[in-house]
C-alpha atoms as an extended CHARMM CRD file, in Angstrom:
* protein
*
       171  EXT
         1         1  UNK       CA            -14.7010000000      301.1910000000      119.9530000000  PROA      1               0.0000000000
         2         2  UNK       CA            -16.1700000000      299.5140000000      122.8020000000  PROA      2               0.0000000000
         3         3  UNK       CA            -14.1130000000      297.6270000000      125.8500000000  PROA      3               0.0000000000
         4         4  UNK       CA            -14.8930000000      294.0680000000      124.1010000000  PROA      4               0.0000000000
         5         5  UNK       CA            -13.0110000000      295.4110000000      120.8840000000  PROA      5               0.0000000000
         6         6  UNK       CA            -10.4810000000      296.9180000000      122.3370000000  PROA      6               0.0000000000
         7         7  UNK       CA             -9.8040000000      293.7000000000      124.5460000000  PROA      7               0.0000000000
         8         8  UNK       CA            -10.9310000000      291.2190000000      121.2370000000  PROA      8               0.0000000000
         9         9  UNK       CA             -8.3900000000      293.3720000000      118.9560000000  PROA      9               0.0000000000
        10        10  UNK       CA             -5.3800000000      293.5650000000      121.8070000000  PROA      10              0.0000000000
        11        11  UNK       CA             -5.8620000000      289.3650000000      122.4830000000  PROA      11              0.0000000000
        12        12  UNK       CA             -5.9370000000      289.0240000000      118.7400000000  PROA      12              0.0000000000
        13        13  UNK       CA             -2.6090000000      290.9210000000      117.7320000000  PROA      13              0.0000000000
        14        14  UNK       CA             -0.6580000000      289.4350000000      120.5710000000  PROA      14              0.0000000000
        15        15  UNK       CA             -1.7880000000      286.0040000000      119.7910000000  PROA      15              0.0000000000
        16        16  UNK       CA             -1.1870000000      286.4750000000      115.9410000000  PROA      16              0.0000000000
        17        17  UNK       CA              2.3040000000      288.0810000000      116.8310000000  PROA      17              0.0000000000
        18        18  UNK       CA              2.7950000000      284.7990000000      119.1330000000  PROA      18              0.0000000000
        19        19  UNK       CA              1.5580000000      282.7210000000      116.2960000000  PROA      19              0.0000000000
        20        20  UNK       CA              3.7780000000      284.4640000000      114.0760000000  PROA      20              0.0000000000
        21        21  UNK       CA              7.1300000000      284.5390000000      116.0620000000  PROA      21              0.0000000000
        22        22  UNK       CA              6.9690000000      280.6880000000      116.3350000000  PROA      22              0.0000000000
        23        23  UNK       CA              6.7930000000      279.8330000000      112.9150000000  PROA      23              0.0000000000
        24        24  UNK       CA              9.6210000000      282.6850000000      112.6920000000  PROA      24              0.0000000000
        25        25  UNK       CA             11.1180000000      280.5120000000      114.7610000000  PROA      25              0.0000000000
        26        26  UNK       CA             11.0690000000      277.1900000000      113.0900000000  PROA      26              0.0000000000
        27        27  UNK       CA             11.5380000000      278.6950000000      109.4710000000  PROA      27              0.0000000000
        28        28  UNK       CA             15.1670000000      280.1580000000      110.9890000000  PROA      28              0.0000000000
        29        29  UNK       CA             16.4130000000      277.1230000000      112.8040000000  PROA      29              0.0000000000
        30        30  UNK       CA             15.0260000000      274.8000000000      109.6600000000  PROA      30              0.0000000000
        31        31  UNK       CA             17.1590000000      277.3310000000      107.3440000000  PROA      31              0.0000000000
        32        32  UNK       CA             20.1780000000      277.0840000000      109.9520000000  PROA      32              0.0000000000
        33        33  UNK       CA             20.3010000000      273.4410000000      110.3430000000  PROA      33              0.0000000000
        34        34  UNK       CA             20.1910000000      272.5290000000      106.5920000000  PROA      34              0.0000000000
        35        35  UNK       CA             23.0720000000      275.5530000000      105.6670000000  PROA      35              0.0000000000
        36        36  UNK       CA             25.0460000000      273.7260000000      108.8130000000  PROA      36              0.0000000000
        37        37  UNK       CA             24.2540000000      270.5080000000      107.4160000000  PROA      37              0.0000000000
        38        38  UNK       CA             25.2990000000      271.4490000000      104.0480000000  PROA      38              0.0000000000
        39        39  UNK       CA             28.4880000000      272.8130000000      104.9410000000  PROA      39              0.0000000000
        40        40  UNK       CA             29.7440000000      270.0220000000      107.1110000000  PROA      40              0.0000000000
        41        41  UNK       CA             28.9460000000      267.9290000000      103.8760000000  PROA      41              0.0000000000
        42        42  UNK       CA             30.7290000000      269.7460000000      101.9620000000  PROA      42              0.0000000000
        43        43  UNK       CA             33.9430000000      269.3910000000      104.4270000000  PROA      43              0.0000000000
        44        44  UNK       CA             33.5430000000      265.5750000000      104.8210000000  PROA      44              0.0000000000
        45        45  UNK       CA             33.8210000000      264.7380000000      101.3180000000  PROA      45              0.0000000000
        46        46  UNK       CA             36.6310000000      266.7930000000      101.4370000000  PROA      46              0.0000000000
        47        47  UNK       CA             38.2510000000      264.7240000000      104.2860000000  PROA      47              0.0000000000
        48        48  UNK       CA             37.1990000000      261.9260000000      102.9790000000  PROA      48              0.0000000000
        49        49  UNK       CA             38.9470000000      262.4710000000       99.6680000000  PROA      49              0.0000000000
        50        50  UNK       CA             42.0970000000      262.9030000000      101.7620000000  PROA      50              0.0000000000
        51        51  UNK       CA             41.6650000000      260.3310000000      104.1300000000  PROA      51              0.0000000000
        52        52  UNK       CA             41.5290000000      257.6410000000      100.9850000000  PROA      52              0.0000000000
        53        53  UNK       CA             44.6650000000      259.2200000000       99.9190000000  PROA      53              0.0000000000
        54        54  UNK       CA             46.0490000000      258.8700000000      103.1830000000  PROA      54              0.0000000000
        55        55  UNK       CA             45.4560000000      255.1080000000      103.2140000000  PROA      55              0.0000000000
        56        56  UNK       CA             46.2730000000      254.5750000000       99.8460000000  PROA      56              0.0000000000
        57        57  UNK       CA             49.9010000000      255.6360000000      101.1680000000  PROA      57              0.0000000000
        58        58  UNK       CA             49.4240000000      253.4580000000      103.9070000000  PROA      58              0.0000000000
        59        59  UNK       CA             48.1440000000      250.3080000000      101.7730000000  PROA      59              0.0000000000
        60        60  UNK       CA             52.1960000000      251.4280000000       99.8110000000  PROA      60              0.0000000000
        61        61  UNK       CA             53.8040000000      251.0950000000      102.7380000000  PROA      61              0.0000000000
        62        62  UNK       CA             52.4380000000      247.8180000000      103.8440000000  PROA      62              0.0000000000
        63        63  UNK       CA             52.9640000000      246.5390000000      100.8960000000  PROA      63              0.0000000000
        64        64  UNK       CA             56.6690000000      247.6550000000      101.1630000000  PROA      64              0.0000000000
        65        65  UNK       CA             56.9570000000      245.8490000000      104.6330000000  PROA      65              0.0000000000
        66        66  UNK       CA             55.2760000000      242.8740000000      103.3080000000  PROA      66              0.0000000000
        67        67  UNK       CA             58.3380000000      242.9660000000      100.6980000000  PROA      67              0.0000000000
        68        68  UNK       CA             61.3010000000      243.0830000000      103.1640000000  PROA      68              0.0000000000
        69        69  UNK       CA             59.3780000000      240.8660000000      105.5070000000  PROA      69              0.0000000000
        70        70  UNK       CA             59.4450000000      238.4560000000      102.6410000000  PROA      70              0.0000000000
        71        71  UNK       CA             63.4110000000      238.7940000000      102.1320000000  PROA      71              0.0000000000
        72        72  UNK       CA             64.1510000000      239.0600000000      105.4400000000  PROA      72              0.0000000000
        73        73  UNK       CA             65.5880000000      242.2360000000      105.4820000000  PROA      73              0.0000000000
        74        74  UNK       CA             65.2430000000      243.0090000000      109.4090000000  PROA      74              0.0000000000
        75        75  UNK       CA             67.4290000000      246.8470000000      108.4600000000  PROA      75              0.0000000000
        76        76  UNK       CA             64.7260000000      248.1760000000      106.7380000000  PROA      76              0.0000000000
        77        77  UNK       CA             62.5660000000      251.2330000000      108.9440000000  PROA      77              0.0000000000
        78        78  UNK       CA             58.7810000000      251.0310000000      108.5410000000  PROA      78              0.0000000000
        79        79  UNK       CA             56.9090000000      253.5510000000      110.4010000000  PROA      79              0.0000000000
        80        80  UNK       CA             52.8740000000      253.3270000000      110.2060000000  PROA      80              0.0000000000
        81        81  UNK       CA             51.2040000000      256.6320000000      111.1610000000  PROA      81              0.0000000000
        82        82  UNK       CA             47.5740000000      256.6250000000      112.3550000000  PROA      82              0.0000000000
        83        83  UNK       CA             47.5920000000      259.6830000000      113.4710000000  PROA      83              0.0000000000
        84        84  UNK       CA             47.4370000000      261.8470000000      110.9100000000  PROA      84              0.0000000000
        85        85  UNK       CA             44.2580000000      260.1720000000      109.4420000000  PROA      85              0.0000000000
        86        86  UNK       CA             41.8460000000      262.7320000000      109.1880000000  PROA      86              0.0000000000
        87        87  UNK       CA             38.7080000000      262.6330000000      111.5430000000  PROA      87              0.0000000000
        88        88  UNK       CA             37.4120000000      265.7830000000      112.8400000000  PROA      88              0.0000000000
        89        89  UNK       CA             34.6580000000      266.1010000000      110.3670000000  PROA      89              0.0000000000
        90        90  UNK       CA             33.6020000000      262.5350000000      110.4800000000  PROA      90              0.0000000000
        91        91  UNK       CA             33.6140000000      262.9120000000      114.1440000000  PROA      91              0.0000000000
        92        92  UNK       CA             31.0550000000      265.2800000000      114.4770000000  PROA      92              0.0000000000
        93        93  UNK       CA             28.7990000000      264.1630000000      111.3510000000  PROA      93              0.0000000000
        94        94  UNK       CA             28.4900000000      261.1230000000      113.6840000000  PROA      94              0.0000000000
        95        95  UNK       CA             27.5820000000      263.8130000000      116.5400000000  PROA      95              0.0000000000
        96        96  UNK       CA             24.5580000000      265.4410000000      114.4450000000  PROA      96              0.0000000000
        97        97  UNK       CA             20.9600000000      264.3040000000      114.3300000000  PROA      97              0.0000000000
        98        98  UNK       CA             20.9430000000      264.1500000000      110.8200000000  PROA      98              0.0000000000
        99        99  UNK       CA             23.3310000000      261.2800000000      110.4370000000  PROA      99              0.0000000000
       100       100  UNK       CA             20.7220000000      258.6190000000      109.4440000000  PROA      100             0.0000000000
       101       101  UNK       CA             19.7440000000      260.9580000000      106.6690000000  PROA      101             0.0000000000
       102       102  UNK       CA             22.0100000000      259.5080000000      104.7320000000  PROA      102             0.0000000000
       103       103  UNK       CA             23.3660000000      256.8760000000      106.1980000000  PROA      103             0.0000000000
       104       104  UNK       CA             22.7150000000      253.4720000000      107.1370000000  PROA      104             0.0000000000
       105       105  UNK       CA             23.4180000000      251.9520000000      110.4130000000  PROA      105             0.0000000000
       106       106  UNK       CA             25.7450000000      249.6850000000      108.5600000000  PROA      106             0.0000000000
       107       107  UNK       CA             27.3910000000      252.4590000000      106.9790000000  PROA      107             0.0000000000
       108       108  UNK       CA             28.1430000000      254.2690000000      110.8800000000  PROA      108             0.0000000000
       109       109  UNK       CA             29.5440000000      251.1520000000      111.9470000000  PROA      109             0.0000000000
       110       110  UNK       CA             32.1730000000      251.3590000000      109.0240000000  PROA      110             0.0000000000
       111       111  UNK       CA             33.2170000000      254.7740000000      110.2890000000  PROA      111             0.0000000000
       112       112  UNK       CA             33.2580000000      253.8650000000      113.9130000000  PROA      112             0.0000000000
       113       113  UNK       CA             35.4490000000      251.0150000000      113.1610000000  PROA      113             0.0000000000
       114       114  UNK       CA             37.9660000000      253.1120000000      110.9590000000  PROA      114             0.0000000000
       115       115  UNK       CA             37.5570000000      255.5650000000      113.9140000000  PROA      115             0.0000000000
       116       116  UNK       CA             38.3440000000      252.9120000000      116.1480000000  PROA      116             0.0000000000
       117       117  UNK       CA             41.6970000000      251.6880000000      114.1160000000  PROA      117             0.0000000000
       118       118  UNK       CA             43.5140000000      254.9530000000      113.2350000000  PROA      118             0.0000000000
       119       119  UNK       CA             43.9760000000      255.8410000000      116.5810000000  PROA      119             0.0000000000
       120       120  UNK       CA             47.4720000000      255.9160000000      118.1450000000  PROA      120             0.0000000000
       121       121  UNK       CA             47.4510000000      252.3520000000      120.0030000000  PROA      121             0.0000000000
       122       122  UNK       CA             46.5060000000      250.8650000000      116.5010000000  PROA      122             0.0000000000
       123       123  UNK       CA             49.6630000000      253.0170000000      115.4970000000  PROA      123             0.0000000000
       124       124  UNK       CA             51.7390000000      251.5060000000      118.3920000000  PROA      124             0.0000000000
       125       125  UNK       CA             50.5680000000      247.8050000000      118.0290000000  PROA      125             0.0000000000
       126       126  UNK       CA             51.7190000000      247.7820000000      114.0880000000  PROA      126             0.0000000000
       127       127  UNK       CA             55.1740000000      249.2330000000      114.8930000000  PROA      127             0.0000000000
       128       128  UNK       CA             55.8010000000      247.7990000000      117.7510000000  PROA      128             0.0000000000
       129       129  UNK       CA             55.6090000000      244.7290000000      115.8610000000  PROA      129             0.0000000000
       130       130  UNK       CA             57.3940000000      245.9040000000      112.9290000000  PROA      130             0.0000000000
       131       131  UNK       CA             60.0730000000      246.8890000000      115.6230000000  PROA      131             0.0000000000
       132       132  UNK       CA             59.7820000000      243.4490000000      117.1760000000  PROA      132             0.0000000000
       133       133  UNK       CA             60.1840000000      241.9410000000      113.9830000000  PROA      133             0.0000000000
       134       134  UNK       CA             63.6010000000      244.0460000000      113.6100000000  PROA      134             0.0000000000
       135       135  UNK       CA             64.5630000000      242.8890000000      116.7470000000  PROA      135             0.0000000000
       136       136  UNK       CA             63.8800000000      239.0140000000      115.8660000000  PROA      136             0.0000000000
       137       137  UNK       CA             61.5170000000      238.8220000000      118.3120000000  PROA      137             0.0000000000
       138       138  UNK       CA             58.2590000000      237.8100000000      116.4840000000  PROA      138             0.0000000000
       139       139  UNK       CA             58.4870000000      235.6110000000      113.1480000000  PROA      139             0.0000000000
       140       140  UNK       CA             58.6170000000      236.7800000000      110.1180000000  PROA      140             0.0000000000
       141       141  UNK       CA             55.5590000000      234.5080000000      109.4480000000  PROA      141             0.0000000000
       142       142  UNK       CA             53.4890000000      235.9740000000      112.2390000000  PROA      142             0.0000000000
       143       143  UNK       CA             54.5100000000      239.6070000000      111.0800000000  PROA      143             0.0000000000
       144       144  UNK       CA             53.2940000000      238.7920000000      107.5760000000  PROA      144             0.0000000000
       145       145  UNK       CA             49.9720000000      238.0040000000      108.8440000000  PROA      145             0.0000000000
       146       146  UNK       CA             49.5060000000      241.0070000000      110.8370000000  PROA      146             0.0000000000
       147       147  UNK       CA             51.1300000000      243.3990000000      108.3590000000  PROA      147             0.0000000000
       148       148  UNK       CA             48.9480000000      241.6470000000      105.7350000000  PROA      148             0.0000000000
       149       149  UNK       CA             46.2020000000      242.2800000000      108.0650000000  PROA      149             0.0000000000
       150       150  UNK       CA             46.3110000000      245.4950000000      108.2200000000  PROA      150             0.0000000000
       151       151  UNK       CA             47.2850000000      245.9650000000      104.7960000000  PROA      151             0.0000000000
       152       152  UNK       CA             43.5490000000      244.3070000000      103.9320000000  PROA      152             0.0000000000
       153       153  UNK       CA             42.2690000000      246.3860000000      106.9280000000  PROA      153             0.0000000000
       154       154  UNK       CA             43.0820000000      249.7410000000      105.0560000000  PROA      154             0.0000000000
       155       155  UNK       CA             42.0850000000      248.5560000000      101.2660000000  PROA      155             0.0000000000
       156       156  UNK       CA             38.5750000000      247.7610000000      103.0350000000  PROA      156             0.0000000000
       157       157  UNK       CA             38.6680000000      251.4500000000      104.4890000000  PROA      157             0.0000000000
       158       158  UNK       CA             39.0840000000      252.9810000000      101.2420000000  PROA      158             0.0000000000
       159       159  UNK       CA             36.2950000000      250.9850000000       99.6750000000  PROA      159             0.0000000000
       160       160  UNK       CA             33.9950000000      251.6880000000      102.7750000000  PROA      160             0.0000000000
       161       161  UNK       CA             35.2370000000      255.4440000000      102.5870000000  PROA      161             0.0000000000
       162       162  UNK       CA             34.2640000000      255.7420000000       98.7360000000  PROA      162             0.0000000000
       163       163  UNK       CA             31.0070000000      253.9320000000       98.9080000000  PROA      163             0.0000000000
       164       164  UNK       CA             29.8120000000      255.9320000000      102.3490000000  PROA      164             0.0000000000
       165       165  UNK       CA             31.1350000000      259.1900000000      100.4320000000  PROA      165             0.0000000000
       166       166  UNK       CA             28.8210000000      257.8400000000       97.3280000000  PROA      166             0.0000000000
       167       167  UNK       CA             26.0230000000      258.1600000000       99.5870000000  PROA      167             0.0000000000
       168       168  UNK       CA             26.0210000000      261.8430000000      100.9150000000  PROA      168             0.0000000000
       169       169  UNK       CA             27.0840000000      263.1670000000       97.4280000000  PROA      169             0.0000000000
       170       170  UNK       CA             24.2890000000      261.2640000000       96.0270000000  PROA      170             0.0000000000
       171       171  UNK       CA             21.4380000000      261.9580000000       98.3070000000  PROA      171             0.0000000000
């Protein structure tokens, strides 16, 4: 072989092997990122299915301070906890770059906004009130708007969480 083949075949390899390596590349990270996406999927519905459960309970328990609003009866204990609402998964689906995949922008404004509400100073404004309400210190009339507020708030949620769950099992 001559210099020029040597250097033709040498140039060649290396720039097939570079050629190669890239689309290596892209093929593993294209695998990787749908497997990822797949899997976090998989664990939203699941949180999802237990975060309408969640505030199912909730949408009971408003109803049951709605009740002894109703009646009066300032001994009765309600105790609203946000906290517990499940979020981690939602939290970083909104993170990823393949949230508009399925989603609409609509559809991440819903979660931001039940993001937004089951956070512990939504916690502390309902029973604060609920405890100011005890204490005769709000109406009952203005506690049966907020508590019927909220109740709506949460029935909304559950619809929103269904219908945005609808979408990534469907697509």
């Amino acid at each position: 072989m001559t210099f020029w083949q040597y250097l033709l075949a040498t140039f060649g390899g290396v720039g097939l092997g570079f050629v190669f390596s890239i689309l290596l590349f892209y093929l593993t990270n294209k695998w990787g990122r749908n497997a990822r996406k797949k899997t976090l999927e998989r664990n939203l519905i699941k949180e999802f299915t237990f975060d309408e459960r969640y505030l199912q309970e909730l949408v009971r328990k408003f109803d049951a301070a709605l009740q002894d609003i109703t009646v009066e009866d300032r001994n009765a204990f309600h105790y609203f906890n946000y906290r517990s609402y499940q979020q981690l998964f939602t939290t970083i689906y909104l993170s990823q770059d393949f949230i508009y995949d399925k989603l609409t922008p609509n559809d991440v404004y819903k979660l931001r906004l039940i993001l937004d509400r089951m956070t512990f100073p939504g916690e502390q404004f309902i029973n604060n009130l609920m405890q100011k309400w005890n204490q005769n210190a709000v109406s009952s009339q203005d506690a049966l708007k907020f508590v019927r507020l909220e109740r709506d708030s949460m029935s909304s949620f559950i619809k929103d969480i269904q219908q945005i769950r609808g979408k990534i099992i469907g697509k």
